[in-house]
PQR file with spaces between the fields and no chain letter, atoms N, CA, C, O and H, PARSE charges and radii, in Angstrom:
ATOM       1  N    UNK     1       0.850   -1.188    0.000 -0.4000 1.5000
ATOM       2  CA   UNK     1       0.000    0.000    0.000 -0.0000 2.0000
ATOM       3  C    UNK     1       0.893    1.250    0.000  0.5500 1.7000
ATOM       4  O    UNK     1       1.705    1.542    0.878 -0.5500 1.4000
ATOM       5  N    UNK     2       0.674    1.807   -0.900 -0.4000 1.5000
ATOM       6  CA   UNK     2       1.232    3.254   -0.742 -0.0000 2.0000
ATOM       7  C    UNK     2       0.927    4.365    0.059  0.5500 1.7000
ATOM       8  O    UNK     2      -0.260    4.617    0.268 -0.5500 1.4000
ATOM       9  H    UNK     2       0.015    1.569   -1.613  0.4000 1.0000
ATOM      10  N    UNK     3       2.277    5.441    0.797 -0.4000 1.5000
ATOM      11  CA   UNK     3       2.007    6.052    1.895 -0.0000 2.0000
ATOM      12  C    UNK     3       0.908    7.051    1.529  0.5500 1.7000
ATOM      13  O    UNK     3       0.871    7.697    0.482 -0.5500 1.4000
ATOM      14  H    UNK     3       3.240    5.236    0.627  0.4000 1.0000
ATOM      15  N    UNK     4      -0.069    7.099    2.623 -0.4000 1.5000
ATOM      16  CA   UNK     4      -0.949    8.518    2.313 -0.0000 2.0000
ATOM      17  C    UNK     4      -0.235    9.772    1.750  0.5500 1.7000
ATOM      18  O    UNK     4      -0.564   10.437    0.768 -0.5500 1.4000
ATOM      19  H    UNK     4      -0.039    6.574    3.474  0.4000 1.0000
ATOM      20  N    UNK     5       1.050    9.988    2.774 -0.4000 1.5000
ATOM      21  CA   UNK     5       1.762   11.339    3.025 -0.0000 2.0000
ATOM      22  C    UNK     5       2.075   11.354    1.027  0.5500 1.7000
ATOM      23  O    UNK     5       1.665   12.211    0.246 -0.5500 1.4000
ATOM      24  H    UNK     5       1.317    9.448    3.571  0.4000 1.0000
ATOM      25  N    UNK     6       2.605   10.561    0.815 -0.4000 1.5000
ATOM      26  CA   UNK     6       3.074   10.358   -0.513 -0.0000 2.0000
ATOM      27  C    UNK     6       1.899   10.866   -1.743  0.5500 1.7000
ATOM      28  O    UNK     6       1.779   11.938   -2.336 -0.5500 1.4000
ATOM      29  H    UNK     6       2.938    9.865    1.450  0.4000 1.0000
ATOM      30  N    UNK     7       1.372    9.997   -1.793 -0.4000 1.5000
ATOM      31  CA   UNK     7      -0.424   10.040   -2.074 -0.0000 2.0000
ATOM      32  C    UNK     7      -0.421   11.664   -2.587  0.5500 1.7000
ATOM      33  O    UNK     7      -0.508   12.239   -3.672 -0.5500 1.4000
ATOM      34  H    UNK     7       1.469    9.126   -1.311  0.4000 1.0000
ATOM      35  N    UNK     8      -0.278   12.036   -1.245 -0.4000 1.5000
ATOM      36  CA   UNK     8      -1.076   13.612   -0.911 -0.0000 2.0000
ATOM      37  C    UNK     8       0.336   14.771   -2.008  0.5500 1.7000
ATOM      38  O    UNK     8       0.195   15.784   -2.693 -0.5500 1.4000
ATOM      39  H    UNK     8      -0.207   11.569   -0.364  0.4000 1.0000
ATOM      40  N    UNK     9       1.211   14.161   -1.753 -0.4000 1.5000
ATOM      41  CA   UNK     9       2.363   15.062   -2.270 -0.0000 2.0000
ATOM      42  C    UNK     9       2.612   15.260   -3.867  0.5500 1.7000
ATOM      43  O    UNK     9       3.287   16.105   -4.455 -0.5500 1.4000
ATOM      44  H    UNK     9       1.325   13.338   -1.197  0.4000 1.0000
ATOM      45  N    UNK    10       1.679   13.976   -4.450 -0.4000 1.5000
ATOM      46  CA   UNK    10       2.005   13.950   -5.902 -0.0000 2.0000
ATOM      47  C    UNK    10       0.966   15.135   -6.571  0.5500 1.7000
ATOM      48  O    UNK    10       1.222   15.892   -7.507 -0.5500 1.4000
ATOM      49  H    UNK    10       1.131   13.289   -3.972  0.4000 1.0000
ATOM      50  N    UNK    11      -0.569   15.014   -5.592 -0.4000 1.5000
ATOM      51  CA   UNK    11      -1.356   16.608   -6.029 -0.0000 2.0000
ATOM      52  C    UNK    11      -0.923   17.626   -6.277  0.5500 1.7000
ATOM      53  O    UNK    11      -1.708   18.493   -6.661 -0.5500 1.4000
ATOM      54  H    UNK    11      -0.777   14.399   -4.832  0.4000 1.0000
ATOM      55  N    UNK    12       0.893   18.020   -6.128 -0.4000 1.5000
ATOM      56  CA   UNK    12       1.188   19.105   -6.392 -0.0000 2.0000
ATOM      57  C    UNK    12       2.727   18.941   -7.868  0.5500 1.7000
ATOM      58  O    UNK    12       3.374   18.049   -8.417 -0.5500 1.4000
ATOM      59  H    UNK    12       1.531   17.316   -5.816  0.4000 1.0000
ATOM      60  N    UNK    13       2.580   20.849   -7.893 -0.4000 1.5000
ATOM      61  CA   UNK    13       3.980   20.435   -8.832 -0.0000 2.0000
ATOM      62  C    UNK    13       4.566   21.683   -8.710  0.5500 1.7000
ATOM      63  O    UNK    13       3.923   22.725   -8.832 -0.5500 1.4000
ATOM      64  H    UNK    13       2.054   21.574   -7.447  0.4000 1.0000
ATOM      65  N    UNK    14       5.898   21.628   -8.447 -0.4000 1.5000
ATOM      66  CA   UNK    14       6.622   22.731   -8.149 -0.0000 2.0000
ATOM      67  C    UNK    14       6.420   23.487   -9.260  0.5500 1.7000
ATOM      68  O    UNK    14       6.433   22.760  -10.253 -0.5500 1.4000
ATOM      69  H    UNK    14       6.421   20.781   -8.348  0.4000 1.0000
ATOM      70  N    UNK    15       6.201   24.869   -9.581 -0.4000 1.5000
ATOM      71  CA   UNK    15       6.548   25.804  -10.695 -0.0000 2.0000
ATOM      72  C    UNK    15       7.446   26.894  -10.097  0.5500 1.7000
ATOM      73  O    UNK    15       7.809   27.406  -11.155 -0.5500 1.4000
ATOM      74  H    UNK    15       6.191   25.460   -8.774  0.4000 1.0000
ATOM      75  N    UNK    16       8.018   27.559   -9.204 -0.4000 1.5000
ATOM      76  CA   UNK    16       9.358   27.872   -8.874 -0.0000 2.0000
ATOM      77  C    UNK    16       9.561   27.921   -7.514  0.5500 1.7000
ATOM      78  O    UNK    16       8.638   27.709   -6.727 -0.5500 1.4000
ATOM      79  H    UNK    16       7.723   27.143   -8.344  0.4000 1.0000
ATOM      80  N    UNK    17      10.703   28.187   -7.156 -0.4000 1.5000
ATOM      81  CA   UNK    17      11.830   28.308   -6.162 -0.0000 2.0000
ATOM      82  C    UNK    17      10.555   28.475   -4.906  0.5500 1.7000
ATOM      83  O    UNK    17      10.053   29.595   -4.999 -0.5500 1.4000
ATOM      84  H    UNK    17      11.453   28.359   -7.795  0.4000 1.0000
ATOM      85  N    UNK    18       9.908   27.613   -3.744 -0.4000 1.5000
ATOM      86  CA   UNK    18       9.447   28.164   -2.886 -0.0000 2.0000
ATOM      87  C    UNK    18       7.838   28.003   -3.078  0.5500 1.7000
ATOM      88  O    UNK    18       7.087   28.438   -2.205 -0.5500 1.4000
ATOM      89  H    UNK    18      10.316   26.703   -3.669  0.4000 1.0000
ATOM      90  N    UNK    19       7.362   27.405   -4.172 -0.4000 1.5000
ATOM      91  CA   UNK    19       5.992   28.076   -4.785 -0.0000 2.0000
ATOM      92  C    UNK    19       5.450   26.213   -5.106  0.5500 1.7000
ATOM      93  O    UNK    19       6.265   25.376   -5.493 -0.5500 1.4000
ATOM      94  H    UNK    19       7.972   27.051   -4.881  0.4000 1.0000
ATOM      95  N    UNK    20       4.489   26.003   -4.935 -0.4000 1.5000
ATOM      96  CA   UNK    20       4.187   24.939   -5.697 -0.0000 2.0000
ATOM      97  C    UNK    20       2.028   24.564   -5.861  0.5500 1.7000
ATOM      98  O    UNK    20       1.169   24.684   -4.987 -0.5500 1.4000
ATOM      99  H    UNK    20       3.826   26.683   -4.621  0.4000 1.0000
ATOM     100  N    UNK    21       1.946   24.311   -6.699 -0.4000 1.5000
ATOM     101  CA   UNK    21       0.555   24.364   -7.215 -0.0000 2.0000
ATOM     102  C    UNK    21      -0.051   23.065   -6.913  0.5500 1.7000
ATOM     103  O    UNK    21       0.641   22.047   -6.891 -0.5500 1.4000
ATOM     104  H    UNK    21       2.644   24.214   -7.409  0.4000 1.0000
ATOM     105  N    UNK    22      -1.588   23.047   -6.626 -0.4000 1.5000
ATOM     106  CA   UNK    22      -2.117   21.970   -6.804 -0.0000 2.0000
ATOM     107  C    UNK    22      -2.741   21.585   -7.891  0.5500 1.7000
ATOM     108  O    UNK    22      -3.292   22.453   -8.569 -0.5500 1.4000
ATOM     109  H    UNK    22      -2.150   23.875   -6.643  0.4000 1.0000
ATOM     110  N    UNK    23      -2.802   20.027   -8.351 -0.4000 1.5000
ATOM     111  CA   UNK    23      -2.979   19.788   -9.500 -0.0000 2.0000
ATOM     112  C    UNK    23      -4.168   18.721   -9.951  0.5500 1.7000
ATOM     113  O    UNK    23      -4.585   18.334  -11.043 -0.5500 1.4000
ATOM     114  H    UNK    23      -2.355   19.322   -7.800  0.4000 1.0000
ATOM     115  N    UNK    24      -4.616   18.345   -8.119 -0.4000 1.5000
ATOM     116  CA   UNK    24      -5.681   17.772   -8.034 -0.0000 2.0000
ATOM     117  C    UNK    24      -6.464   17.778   -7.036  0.5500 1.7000
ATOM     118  O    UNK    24      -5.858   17.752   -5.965 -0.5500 1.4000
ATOM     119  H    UNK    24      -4.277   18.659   -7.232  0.4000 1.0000
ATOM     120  N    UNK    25      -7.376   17.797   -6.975 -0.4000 1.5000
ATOM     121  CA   UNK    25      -7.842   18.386   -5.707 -0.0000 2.0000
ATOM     122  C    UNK    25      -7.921   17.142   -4.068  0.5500 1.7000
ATOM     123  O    UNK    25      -7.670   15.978   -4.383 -0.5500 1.4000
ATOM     124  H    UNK    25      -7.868   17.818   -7.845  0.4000 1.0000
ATOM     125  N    UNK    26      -8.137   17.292   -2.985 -0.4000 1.5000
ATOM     126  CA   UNK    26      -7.386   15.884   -2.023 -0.0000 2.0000
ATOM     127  C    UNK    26      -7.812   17.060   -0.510  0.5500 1.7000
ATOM     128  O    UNK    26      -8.179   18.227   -0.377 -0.5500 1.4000
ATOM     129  H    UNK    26      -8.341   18.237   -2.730  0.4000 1.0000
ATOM     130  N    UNK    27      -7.509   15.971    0.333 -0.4000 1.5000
ATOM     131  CA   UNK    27      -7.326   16.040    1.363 -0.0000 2.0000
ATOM     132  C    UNK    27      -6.180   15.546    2.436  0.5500 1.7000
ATOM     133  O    UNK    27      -5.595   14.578    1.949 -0.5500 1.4000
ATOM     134  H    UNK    27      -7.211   15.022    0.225  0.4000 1.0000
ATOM     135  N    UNK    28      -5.706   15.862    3.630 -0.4000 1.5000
ATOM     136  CA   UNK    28      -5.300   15.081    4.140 -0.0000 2.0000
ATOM     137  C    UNK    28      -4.983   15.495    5.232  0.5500 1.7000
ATOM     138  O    UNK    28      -4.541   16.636    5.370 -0.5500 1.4000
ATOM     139  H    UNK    28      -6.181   16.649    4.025  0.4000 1.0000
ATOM     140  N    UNK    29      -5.205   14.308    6.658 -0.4000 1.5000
ATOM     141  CA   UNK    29      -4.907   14.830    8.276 -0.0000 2.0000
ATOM     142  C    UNK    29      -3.417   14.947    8.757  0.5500 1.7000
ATOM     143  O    UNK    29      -2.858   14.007    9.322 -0.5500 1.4000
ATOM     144  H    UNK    29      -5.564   13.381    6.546  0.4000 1.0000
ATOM     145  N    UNK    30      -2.865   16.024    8.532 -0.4000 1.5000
ATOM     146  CA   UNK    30      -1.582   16.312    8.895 -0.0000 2.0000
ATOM     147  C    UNK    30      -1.699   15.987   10.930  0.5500 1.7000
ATOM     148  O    UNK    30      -2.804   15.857   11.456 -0.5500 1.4000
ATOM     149  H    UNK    30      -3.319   16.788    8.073  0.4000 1.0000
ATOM     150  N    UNK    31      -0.759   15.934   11.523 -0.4000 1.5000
ATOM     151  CA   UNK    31      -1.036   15.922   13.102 -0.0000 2.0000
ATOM     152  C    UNK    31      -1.647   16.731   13.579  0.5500 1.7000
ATOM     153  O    UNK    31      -2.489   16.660   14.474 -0.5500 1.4000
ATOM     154  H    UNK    31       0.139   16.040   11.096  0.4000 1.0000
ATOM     155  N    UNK    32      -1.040   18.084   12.671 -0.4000 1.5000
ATOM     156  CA   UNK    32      -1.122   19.730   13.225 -0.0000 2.0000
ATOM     157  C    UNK    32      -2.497   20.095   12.733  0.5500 1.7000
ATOM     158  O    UNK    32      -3.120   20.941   13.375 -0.5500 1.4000
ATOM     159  H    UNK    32      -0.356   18.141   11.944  0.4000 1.0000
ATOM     160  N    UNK    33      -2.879   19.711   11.980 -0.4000 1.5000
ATOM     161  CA   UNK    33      -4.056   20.556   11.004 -0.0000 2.0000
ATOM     162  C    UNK    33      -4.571   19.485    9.915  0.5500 1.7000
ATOM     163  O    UNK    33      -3.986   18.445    9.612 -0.5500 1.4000
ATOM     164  H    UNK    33      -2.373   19.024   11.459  0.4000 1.0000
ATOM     165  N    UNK    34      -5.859   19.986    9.360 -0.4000 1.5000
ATOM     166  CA   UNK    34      -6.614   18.651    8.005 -0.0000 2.0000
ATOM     167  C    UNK    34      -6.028   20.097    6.817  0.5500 1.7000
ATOM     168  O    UNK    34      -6.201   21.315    6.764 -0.5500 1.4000
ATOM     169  H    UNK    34      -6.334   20.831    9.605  0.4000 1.0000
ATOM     170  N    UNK    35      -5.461   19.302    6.207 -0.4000 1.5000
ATOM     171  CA   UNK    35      -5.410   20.493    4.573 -0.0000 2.0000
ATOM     172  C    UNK    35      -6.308   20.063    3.470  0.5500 1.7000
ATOM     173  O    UNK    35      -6.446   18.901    3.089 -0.5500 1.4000
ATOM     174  H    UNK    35      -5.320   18.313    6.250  0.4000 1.0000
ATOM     175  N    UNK    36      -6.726   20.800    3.135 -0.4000 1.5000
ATOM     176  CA   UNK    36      -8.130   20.080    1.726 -0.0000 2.0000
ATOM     177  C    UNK    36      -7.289   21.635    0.835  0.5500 1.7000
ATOM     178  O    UNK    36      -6.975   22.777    1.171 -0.5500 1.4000
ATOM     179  H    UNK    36      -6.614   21.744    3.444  0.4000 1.0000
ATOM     180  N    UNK    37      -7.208   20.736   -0.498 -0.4000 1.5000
ATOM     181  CA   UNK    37      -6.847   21.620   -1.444 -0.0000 2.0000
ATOM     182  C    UNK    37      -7.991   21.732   -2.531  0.5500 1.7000
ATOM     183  O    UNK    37      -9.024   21.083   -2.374 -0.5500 1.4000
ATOM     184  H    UNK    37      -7.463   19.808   -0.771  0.4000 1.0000
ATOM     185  N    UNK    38      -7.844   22.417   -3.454 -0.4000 1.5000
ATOM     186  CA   UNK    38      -8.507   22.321   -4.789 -0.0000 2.0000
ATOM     187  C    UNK    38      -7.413   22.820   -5.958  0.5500 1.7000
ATOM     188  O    UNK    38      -6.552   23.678   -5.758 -0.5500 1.4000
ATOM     189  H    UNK    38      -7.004   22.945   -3.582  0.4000 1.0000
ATOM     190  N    UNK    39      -7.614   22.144   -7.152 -0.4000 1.5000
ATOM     191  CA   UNK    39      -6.765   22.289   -8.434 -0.0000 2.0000
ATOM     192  C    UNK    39      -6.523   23.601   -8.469  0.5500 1.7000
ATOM     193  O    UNK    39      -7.443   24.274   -8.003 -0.5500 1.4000
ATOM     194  H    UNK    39      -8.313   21.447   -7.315  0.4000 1.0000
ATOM     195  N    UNK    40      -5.459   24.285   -8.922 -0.4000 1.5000
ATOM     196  CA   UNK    40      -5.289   25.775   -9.699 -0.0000 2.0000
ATOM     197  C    UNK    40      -4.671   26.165   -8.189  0.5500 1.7000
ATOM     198  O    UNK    40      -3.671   26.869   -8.331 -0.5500 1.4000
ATOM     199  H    UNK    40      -4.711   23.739   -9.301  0.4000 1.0000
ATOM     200  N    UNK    41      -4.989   25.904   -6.783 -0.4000 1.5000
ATOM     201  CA   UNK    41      -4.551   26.551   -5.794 -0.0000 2.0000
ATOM     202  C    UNK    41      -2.785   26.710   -5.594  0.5500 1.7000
ATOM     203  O    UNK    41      -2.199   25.923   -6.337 -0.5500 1.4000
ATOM     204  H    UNK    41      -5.802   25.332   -6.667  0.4000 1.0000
ATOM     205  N    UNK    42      -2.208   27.240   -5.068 -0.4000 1.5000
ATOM     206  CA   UNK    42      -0.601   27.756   -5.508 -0.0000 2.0000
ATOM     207  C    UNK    42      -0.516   28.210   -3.883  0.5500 1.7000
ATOM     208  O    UNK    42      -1.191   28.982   -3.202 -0.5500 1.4000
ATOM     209  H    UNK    42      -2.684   27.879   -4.465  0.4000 1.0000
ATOM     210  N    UNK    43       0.878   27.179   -3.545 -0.4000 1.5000
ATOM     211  CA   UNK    43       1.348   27.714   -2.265 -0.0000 2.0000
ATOM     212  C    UNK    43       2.151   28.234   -1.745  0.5500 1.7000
ATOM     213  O    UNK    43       2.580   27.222   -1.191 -0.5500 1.4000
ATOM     214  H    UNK    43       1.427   26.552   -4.099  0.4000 1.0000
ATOM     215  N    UNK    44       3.207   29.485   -1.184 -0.4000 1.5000
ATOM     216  CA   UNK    44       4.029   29.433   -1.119 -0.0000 2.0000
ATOM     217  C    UNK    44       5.055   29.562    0.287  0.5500 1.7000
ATOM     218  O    UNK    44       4.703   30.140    1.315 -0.5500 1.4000
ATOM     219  H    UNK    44       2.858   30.307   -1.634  0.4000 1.0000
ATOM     220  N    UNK    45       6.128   29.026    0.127 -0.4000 1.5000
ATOM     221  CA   UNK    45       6.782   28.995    1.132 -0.0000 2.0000
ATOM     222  C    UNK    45       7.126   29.857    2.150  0.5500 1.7000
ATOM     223  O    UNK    45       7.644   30.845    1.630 -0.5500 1.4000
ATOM     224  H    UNK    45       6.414   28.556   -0.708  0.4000 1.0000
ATOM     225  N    UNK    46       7.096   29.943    3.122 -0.4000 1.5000
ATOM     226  CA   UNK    46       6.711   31.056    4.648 -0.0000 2.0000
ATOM     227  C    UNK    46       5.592   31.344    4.482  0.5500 1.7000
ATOM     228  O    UNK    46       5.588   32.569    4.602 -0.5500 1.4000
ATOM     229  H    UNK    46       6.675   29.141    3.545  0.4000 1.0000
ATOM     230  N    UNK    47       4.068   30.845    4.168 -0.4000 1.5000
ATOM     231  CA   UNK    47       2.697   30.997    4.319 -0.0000 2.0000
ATOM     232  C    UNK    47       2.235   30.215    4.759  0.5500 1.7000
ATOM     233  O    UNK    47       2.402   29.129    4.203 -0.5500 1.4000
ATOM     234  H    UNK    47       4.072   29.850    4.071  0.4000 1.0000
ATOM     235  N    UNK    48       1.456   30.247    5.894 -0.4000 1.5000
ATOM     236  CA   UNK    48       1.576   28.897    6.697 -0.0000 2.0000
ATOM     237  C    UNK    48      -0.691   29.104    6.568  0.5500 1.7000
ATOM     238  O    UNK    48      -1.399   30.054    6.234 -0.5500 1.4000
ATOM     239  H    UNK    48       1.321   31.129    6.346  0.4000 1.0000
ATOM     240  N    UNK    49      -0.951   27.959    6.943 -0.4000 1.5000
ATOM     241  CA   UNK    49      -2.728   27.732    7.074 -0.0000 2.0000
ATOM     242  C    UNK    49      -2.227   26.546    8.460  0.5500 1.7000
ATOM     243  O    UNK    49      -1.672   25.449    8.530 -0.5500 1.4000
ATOM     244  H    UNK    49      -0.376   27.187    7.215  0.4000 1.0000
ATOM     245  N    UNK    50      -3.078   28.003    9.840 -0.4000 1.5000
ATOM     246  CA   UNK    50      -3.410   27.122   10.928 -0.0000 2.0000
ATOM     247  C    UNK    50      -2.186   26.916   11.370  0.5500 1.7000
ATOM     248  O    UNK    50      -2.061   26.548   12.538 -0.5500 1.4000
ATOM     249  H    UNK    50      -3.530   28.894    9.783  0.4000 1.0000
ATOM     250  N    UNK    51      -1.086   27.095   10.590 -0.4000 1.5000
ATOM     251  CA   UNK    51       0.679   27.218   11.544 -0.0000 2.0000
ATOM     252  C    UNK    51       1.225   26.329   10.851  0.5500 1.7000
ATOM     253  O    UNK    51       2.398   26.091   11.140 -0.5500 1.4000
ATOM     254  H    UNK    51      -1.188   27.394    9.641  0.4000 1.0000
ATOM     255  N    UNK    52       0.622   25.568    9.761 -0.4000 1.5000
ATOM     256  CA   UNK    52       1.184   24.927    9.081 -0.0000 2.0000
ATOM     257  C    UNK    52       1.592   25.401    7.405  0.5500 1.7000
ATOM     258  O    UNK    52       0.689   25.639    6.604 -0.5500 1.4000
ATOM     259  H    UNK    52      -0.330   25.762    9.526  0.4000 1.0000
ATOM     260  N    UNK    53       3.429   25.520    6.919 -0.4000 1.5000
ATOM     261  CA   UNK    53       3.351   25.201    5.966 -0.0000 2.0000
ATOM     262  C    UNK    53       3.631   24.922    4.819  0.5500 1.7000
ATOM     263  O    UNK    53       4.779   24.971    4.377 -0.5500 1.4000
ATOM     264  H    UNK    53       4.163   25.327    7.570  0.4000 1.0000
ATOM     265  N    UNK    54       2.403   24.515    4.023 -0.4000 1.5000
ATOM     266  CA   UNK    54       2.180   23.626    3.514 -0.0000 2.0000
ATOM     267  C    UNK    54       3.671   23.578    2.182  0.5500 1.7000
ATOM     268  O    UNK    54       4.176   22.514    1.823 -0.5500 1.4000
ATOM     269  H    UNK    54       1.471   24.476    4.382  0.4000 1.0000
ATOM     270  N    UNK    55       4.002   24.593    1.796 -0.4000 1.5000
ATOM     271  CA   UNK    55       4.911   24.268    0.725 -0.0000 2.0000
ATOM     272  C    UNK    55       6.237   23.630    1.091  0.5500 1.7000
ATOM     273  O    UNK    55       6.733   22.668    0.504 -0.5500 1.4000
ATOM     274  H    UNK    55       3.592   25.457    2.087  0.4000 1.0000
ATOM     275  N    UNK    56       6.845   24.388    2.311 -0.4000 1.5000
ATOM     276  CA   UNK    56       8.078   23.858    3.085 -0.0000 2.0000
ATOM     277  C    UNK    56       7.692   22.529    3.411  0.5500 1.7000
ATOM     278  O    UNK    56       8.640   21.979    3.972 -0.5500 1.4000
ATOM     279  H    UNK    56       6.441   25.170    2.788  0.4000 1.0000
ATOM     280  N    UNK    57       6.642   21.724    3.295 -0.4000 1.5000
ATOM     281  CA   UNK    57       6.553   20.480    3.621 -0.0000 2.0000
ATOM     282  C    UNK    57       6.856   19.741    2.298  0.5500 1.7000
ATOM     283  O    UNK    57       7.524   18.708    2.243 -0.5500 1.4000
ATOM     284  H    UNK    57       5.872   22.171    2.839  0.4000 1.0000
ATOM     285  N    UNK    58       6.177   20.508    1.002 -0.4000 1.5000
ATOM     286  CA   UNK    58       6.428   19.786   -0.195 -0.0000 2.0000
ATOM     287  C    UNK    58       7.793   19.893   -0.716  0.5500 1.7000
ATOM     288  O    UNK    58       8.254   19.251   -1.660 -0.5500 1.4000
ATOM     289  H    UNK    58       5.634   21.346    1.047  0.4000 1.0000
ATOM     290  N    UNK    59       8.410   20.800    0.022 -0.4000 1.5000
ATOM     291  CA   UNK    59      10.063   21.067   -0.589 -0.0000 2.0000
ATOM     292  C    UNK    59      11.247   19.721   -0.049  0.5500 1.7000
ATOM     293  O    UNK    59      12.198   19.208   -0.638 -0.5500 1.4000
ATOM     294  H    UNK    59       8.036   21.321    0.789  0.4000 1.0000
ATOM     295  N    UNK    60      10.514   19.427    1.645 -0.4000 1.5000
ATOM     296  CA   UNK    60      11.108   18.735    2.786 -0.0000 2.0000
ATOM     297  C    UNK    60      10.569   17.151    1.805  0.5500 1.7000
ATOM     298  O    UNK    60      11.467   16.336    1.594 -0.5500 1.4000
ATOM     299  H    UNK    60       9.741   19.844    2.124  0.4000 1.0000
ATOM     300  N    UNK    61       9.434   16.891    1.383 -0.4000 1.5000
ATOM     301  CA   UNK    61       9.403   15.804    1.387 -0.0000 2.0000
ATOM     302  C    UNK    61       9.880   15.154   -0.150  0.5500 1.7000
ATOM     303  O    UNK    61      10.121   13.960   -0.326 -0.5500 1.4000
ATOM     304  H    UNK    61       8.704   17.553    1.555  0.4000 1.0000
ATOM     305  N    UNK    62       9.961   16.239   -1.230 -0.4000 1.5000
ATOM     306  CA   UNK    62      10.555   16.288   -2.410 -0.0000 2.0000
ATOM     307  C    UNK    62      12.230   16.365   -2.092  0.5500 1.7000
ATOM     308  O    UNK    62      12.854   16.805   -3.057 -0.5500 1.4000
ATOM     309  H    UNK    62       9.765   17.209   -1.087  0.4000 1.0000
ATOM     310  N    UNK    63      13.137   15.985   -0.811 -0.4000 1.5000
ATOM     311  CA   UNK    63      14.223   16.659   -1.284 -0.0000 2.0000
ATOM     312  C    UNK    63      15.340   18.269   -1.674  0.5500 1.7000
ATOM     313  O    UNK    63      16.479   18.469   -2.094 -0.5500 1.4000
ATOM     314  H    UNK    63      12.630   15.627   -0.027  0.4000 1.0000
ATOM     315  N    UNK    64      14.286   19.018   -1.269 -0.4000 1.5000
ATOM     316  CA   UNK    64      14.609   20.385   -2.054 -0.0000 2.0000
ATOM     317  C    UNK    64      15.474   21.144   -0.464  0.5500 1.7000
ATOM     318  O    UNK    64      14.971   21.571    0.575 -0.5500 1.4000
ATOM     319  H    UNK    64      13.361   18.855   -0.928  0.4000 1.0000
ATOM     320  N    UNK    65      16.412   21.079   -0.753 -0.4000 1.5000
ATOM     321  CA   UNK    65      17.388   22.218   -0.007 -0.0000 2.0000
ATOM     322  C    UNK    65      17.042   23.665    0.136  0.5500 1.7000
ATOM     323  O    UNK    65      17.944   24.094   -0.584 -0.5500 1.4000
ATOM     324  H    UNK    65      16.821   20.732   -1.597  0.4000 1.0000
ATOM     325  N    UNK    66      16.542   24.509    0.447 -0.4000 1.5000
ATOM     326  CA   UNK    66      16.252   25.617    0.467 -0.0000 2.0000
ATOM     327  C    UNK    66      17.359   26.607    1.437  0.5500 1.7000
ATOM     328  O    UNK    66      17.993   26.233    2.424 -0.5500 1.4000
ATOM     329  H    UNK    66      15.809   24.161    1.031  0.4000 1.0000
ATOM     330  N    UNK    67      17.353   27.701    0.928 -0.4000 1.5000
ATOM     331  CA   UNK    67      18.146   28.477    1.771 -0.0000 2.0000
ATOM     332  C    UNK    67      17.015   29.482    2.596  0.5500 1.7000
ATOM     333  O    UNK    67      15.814   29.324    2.377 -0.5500 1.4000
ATOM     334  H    UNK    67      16.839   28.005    0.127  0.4000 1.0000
ATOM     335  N    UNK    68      17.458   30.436    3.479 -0.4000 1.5000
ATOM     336  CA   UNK    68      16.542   31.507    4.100 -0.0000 2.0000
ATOM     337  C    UNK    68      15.858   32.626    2.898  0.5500 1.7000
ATOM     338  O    UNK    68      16.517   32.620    1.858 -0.5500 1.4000
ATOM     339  H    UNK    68      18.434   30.563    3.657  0.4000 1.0000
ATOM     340  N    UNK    69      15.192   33.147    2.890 -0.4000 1.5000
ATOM     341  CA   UNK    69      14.851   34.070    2.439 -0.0000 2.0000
ATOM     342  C    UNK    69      14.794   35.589    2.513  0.5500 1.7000
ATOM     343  O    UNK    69      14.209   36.228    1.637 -0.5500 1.4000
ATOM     344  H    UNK    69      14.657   33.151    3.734  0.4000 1.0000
């Protein structure tokens, strides 16, 4: 079975540095917070929903090194 967390991460797709879009619409119960997206929505990094966020998670779980801003 494939991981939810995983699942939930492919709904998106980076389009630049910090920024990444959703591409299908989903849900999912983070510990901290439930995130429900919809298609076309665009997130970006240091914007947090509820203290969570959501892009620095897609950068962390993609691999992506980021520096400060």
């Amino acid at each position: 079975m494939k991981d939810p967390m995983e699942n939930f991460a492919k709904r998106f797709v980076r389009v630049e540095h910090g920024m990444w879009e959703c591409v299908s619409d989903g849900a999912f119960n983070f510990p901290q917070v439930r995130v429900e997206v919809t298609s076309g929505a665009t997130f970006t990094r240091g914007t947090t929903f509820n203290g969570f966020d959501l892009a620095k998670w897609l950068d962390e779980q993609n691999g992506i090194k980021t520096t400060s801003f």
